[in-house]
Wavefront OBJ file of the C-alpha trace (Angstrom):
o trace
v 7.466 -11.942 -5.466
v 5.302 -9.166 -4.711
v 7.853 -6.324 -3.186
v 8.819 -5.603 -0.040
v 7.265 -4.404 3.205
v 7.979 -2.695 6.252
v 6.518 -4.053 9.395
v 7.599 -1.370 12.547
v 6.251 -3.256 15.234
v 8.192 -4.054 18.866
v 6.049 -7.180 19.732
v 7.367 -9.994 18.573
v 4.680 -12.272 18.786
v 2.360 -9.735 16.769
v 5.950 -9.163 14.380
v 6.466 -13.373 13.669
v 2.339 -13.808 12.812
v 2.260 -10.683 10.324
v 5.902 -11.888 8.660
v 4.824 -15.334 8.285
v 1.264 -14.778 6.271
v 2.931 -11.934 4.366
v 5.750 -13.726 3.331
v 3.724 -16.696 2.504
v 1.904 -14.613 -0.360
v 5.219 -13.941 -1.590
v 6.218 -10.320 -0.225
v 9.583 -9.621 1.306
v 9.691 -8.455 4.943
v 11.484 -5.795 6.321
v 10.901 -5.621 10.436
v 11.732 -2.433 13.033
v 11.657 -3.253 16.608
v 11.131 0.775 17.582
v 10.553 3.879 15.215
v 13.842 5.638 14.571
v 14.631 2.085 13.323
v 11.574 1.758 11.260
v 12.311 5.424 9.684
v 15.620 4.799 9.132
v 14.657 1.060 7.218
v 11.959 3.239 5.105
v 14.568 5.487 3.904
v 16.860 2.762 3.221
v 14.803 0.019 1.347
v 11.430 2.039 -0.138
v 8.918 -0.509 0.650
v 6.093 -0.937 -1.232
v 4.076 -0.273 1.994
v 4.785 0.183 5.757
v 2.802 -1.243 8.733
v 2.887 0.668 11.824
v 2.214 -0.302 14.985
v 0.642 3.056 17.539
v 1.958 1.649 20.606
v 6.211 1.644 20.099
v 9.066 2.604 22.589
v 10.729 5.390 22.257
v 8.303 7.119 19.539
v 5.212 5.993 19.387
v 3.142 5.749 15.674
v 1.904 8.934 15.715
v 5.224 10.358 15.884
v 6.555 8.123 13.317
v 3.754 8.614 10.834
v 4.473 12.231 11.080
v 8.375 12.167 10.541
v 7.791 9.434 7.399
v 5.399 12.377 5.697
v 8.018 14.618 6.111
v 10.635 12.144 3.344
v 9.750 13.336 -0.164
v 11.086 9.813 -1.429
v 8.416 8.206 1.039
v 5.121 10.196 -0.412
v 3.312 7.512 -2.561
v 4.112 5.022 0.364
v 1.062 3.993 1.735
v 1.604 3.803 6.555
v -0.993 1.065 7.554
v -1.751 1.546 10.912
v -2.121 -1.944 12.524
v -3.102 -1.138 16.206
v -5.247 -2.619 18.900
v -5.655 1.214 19.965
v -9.522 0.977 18.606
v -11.438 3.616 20.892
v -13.380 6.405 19.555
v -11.061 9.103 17.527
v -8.147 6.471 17.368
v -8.428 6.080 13.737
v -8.906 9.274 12.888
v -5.607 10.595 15.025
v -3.570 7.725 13.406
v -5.263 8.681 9.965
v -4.341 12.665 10.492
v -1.088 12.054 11.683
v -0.205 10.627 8.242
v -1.464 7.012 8.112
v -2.998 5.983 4.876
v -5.180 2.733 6.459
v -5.875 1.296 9.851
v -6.322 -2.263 10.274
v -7.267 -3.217 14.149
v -5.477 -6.189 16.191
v -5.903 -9.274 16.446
v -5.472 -9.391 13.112
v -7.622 -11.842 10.743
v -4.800 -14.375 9.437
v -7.729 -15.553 6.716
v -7.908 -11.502 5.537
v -4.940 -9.945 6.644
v -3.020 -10.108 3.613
v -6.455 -9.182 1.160
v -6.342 -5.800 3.326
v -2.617 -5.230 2.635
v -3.454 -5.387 -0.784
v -5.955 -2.961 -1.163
v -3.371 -0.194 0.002
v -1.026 -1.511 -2.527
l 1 2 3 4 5 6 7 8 9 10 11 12 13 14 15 16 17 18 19 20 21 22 23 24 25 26 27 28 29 30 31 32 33 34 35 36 37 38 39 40 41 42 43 44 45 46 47 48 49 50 51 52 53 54 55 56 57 58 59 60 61 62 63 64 65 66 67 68 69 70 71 72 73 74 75 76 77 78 79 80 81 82 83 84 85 86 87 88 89 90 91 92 93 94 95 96 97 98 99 100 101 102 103 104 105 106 107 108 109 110 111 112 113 114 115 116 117 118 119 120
């Protein structure tokens, strides 16, 4: 077993794909359908990492990359955006609003989980 991550991410579709190859390598999943959700599941289980979708109801990534900076207990946890937002600037808001990576959808499923790793 590798540890466990936190996937915030309200598609389900885009949720199910990302669980499945992580899981497969061995990791334990935590998902958030929204962001007060996915803050409240950081707080609660410390993943080793959290994945976070830009485009959420309620509060969308930016916001939620902000408030997880703001948790002490959450400051060597690396946020990995994983967006489809991919104009220019995109990365670098996501990036300044606290995320420590940005992977773009689709994802790769053959290098998906190598690029999980390297935030690890």
């Amino acid at each position: 077993m590798n540890g466990t991550l936190l996937i915030i991410e309200d598609n389900q579709q885009n949720l199910y794909m990302m669980r499945f190859l992580l899981e497969k390598s061995g990791f334990t999943v935590v998902g958030a359908e929204n962001g007060r959700d996915g803050i409240d599941k950081a707080l609660c289980h410390k993943p080793l990492a959290i994945l976070l979708d830009i485009q959420l109801p309620e509060m969308d990534g930016y916001a939620v990359a902000a408030e997880l900076k703001k948790h002490r207990e959450l400051d060597e946890v690396p946020i990995i955006a994983v967006t489809s937002y991919a104009m220019v600037g995109d990365r670098e808001r996501i990036l300044a609003a606290g995320a420590t990576g940005y992977i773009e959808k689709p994802i790769d499923p053959e290098t998906f989980v190598g690029e999980i790793r390297k935030y690890l």
